[in-house]
Biopython code that builds the backbone (N, CA, C, O; Angstrom):
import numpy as np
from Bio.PDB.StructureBuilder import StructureBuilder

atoms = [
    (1, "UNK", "N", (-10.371, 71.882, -20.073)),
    (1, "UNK", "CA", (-9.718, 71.457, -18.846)),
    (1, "UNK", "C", (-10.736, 70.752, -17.953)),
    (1, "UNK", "O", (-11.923, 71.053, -17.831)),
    (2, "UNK", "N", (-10.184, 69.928, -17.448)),
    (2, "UNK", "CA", (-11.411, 68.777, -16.388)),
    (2, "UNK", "C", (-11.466, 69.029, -15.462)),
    (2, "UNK", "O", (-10.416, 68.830, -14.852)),
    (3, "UNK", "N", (-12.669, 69.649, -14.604)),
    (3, "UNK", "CA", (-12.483, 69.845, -13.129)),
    (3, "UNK", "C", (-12.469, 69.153, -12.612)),
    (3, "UNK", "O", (-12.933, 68.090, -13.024)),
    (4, "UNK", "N", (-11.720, 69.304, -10.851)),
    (4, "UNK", "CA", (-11.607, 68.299, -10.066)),
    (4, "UNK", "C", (-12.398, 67.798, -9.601)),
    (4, "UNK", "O", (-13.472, 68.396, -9.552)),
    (5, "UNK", "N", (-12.284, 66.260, -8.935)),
    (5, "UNK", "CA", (-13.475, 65.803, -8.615)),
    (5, "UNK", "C", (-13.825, 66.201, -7.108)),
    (5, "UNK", "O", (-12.969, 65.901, -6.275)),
    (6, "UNK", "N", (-14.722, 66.698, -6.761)),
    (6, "UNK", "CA", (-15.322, 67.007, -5.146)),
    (6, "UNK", "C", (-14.706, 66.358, -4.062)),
    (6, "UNK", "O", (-14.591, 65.135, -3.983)),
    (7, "UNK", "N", (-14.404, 66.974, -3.425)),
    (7, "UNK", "CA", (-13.487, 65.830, -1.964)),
    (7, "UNK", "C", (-14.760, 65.398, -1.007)),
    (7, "UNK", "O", (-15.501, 66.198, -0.437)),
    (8, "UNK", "N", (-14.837, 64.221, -0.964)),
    (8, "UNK", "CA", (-15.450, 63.162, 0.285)),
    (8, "UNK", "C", (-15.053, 63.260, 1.071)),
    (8, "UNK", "O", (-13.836, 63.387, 1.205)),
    (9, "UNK", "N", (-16.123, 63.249, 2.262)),
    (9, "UNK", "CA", (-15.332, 62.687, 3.671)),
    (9, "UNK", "C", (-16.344, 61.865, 4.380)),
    (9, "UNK", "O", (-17.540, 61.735, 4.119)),
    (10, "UNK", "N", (-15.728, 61.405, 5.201)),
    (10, "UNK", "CA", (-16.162, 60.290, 6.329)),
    (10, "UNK", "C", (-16.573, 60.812, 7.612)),
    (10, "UNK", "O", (-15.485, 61.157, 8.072)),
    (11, "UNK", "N", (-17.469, 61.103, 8.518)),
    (11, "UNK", "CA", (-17.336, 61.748, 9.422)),
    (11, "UNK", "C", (-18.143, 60.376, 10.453)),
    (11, "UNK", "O", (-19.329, 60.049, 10.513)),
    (12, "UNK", "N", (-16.757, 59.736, 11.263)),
    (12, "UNK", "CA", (-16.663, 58.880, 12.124)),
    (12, "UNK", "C", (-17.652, 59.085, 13.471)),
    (12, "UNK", "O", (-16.733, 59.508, 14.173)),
    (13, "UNK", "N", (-18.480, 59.106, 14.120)),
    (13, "UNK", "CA", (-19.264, 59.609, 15.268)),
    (13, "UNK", "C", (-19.179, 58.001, 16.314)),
    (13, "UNK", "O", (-19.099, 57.822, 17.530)),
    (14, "UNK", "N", (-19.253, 56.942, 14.986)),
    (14, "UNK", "CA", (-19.279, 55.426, 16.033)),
    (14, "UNK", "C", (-18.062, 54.709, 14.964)),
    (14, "UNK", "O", (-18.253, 54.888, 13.761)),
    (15, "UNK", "N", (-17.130, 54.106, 15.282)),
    (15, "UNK", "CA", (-16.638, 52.942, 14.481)),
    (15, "UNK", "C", (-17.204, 52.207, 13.228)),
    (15, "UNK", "O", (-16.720, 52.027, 12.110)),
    (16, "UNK", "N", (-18.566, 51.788, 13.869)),
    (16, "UNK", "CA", (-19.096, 50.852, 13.047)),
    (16, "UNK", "C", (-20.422, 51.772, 12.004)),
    (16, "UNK", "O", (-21.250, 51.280, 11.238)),
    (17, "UNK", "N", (-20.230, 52.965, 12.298)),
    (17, "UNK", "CA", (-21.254, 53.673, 11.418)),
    (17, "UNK", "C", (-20.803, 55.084, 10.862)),
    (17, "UNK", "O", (-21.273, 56.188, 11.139)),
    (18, "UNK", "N", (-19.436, 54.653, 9.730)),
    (18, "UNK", "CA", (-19.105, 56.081, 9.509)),
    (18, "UNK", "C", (-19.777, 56.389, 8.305)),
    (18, "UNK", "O", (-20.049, 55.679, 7.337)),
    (19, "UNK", "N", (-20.002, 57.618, 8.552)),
    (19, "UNK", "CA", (-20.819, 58.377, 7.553)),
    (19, "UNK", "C", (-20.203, 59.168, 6.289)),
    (19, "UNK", "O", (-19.513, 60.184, 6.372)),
    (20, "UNK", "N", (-20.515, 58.629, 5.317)),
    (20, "UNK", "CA", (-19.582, 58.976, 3.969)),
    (20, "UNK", "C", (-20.649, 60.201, 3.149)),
    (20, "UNK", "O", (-21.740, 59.775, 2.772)),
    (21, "UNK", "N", (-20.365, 61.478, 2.925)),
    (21, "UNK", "CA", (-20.750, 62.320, 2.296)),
    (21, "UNK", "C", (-20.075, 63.673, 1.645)),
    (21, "UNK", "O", (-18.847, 63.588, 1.649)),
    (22, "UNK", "N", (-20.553, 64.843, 1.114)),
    (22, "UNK", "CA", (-19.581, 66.066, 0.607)),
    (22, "UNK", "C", (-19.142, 66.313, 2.459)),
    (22, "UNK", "O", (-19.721, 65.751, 3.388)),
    (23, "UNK", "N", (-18.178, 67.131, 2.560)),
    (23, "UNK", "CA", (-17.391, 67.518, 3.686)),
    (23, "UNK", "C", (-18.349, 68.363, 4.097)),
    (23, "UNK", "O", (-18.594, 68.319, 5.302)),
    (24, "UNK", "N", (-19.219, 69.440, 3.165)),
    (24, "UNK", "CA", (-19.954, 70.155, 4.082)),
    (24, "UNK", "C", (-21.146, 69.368, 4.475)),
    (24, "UNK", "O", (-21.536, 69.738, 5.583)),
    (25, "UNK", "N", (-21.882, 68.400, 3.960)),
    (25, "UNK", "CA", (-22.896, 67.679, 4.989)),
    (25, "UNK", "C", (-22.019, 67.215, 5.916)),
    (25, "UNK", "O", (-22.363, 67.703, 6.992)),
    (26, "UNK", "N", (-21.050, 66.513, 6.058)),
    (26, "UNK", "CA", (-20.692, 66.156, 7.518)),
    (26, "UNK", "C", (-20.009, 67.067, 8.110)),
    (26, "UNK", "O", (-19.002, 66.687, 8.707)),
    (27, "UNK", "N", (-20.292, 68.286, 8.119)),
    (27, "UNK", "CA", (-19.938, 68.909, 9.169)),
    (27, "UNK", "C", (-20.919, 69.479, 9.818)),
    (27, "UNK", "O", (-20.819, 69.677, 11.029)),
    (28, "UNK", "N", (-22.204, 69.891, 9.001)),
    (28, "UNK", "CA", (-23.147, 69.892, 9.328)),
    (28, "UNK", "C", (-23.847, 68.895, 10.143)),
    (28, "UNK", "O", (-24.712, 69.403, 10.857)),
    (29, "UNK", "N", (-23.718, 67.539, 10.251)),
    (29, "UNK", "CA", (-23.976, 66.567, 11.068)),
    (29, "UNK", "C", (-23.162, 66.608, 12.110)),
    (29, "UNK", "O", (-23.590, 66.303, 13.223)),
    (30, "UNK", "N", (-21.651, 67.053, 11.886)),
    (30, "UNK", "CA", (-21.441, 66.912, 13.309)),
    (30, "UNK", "C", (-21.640, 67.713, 14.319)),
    (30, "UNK", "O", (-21.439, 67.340, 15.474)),
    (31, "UNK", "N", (-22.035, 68.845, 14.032)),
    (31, "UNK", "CA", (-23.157, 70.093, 14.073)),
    (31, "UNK", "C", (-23.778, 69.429, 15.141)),
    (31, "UNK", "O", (-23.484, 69.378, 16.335)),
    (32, "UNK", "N", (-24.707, 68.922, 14.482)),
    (32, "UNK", "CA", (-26.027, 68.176, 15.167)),
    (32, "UNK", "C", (-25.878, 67.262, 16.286)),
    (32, "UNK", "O", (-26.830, 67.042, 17.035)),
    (33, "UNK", "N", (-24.339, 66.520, 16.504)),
    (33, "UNK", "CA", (-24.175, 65.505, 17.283)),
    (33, "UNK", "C", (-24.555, 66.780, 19.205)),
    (33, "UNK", "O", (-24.673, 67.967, 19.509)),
    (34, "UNK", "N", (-24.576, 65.584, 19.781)),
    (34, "UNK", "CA", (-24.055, 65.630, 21.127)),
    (34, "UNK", "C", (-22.353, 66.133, 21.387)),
    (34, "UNK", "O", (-21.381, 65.816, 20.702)),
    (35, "UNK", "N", (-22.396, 67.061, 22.678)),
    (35, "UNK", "CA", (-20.955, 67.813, 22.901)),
    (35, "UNK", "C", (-20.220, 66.064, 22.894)),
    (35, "UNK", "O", (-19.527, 65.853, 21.898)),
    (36, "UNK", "N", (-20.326, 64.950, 23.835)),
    (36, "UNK", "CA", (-19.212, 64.334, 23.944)),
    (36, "UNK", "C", (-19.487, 63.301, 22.447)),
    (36, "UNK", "O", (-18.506, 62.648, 22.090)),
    (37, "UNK", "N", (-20.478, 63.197, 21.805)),
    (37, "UNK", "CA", (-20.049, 62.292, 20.620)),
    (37, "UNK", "C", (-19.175, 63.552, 19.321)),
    (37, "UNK", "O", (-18.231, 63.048, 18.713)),
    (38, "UNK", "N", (-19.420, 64.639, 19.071)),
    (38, "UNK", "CA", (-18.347, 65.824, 18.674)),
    (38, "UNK", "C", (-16.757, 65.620, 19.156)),
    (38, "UNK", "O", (-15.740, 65.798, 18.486)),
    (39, "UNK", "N", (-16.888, 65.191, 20.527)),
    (39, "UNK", "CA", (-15.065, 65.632, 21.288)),
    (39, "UNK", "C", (-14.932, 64.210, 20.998)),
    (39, "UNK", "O", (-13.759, 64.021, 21.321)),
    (40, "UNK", "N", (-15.435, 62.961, 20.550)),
    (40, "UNK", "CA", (-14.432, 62.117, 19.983)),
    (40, "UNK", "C", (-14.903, 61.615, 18.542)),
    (40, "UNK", "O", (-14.394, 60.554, 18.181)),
    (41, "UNK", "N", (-15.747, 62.187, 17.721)),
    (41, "UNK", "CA", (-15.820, 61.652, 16.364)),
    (41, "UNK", "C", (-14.752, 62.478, 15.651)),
    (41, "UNK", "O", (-14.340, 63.511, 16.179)),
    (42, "UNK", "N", (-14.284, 62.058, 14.461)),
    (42, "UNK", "CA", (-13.091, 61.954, 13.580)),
    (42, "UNK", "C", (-13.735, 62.572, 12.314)),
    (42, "UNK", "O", (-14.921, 62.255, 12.213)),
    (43, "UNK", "N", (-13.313, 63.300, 11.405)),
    (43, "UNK", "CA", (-13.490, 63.275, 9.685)),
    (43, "UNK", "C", (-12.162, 63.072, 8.841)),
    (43, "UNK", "O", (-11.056, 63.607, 8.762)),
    (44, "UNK", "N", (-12.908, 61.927, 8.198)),
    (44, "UNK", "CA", (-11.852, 61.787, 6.822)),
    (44, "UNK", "C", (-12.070, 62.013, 5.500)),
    (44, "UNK", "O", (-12.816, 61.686, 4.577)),
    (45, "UNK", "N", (-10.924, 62.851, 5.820)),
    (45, "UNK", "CA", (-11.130, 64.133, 3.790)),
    (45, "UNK", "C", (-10.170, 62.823, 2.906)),
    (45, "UNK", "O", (-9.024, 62.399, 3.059)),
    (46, "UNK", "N", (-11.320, 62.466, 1.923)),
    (46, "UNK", "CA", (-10.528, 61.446, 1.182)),
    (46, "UNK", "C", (-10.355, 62.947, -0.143)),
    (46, "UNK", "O", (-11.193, 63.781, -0.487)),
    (47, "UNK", "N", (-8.961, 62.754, -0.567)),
    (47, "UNK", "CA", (-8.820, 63.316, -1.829)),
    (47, "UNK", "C", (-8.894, 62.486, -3.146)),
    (47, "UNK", "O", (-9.116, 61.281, -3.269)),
    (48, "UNK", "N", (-8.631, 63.511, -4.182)),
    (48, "UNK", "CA", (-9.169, 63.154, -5.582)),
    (48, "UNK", "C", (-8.116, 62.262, -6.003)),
    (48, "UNK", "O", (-8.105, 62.195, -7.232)),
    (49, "UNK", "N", (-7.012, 61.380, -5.333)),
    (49, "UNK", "CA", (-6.156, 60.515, -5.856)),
    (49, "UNK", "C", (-6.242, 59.130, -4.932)),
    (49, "UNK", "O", (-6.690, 59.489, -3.843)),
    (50, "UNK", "N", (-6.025, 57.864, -4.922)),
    (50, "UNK", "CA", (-6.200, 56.659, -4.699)),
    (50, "UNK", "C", (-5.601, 57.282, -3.202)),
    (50, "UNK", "O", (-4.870, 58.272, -3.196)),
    (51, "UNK", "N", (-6.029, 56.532, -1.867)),
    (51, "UNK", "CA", (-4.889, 56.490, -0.752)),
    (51, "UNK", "C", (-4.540, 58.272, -0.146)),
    (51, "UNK", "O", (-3.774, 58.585, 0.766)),
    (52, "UNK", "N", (-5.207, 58.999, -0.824)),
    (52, "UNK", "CA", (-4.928, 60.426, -0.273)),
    (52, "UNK", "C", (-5.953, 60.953, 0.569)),
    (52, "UNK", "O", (-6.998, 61.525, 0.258)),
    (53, "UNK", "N", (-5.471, 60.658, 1.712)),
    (53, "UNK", "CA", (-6.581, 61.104, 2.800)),
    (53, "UNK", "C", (-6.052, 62.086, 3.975)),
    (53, "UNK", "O", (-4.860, 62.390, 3.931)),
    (54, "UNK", "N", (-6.650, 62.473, 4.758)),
    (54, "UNK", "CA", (-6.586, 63.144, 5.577)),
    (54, "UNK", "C", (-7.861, 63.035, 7.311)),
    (54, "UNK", "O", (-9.031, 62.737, 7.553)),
    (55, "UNK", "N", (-7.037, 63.345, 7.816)),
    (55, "UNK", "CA", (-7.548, 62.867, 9.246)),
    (55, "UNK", "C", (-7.779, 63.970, 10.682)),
    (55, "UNK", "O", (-6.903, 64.322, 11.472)),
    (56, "UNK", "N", (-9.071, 64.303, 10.690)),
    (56, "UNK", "CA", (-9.158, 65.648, 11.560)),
    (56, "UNK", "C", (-9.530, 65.321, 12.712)),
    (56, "UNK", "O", (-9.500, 64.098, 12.850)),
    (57, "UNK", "N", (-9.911, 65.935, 13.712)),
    (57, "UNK", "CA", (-9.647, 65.010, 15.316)),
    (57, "UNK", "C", (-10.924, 66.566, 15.316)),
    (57, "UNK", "O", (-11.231, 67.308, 14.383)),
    (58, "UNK", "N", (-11.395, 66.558, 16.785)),
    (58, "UNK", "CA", (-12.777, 67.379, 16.684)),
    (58, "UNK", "C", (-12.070, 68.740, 17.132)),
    (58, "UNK", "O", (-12.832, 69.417, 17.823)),
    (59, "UNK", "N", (-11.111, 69.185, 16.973)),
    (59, "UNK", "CA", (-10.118, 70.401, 17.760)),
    (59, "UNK", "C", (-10.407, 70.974, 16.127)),
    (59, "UNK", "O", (-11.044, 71.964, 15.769)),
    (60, "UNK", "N", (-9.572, 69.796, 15.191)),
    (60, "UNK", "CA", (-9.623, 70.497, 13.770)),
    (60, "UNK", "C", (-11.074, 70.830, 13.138)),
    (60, "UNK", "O", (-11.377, 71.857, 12.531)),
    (61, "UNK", "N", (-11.941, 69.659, 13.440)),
    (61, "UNK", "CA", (-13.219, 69.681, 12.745)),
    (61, "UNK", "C", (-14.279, 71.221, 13.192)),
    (61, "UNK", "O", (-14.999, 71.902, 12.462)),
    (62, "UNK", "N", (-13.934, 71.363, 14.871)),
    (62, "UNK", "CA", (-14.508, 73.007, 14.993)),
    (62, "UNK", "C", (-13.859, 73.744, 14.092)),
    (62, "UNK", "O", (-14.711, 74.491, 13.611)),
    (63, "UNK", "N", (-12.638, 73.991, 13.505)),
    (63, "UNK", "CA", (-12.346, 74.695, 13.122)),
    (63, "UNK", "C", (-12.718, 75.455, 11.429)),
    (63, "UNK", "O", (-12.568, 76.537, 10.862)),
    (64, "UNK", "N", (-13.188, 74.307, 11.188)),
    (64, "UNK", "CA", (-13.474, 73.825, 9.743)),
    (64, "UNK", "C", (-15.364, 74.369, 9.992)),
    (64, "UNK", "O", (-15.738, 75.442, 9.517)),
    (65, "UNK", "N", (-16.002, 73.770, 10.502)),
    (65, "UNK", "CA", (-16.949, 74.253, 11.055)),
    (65, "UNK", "C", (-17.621, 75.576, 11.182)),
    (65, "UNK", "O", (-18.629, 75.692, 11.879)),
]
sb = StructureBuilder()
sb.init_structure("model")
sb.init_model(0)
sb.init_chain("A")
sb.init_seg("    ")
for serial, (resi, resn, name, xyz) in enumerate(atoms, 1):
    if name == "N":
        sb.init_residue(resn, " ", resi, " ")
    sb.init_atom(name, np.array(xyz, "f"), 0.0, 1.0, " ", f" {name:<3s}", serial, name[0])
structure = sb.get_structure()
C-alpha cells in the first residue's frame, strides 16, 4: 500500500513572500513572527490531490499551533 504524500503549506506573512514548507515548519515560523504580522498572515494546507487546498486565517493557525 502507498503512503500518502505529506501535506504542504504556504504560510503567507507578506503577499509577495509566501513561504512554502511541511505545515509544522510554518507554524513554527509563524511562531517567530511579530504579534501584528501573526494577526494577518494566512496558511495554505495544499493537499495530496491537484486544487485541494485549504485556507487558515491566524484565529485558526493559533489553534493548530
Amino acid at each position: 500500500m502507498e503512503s500518502p504524500a505529506p501535506i504542504t503549506a504556504q504560510l503567507v506573512a507578506s503577499i509577495h513572500q509566501p513561504w512554502r514548507a511541511s505545515v509544522r515548519e510554518c507554524l513554527d515560523r509563524w511562531q517567530r513572527l511579530d504579534a501584528a504580522a501573526r494577526a494577518s498572515a494566512y496558511l495554505v494546507l495544499e493537499g495530496p490531490e491537484p486544487n485541494l487546498r485549504r485556507t487558515l486565517n491566524a484565529v485558526e493557525i493559533a489553534k493548530l499551533a
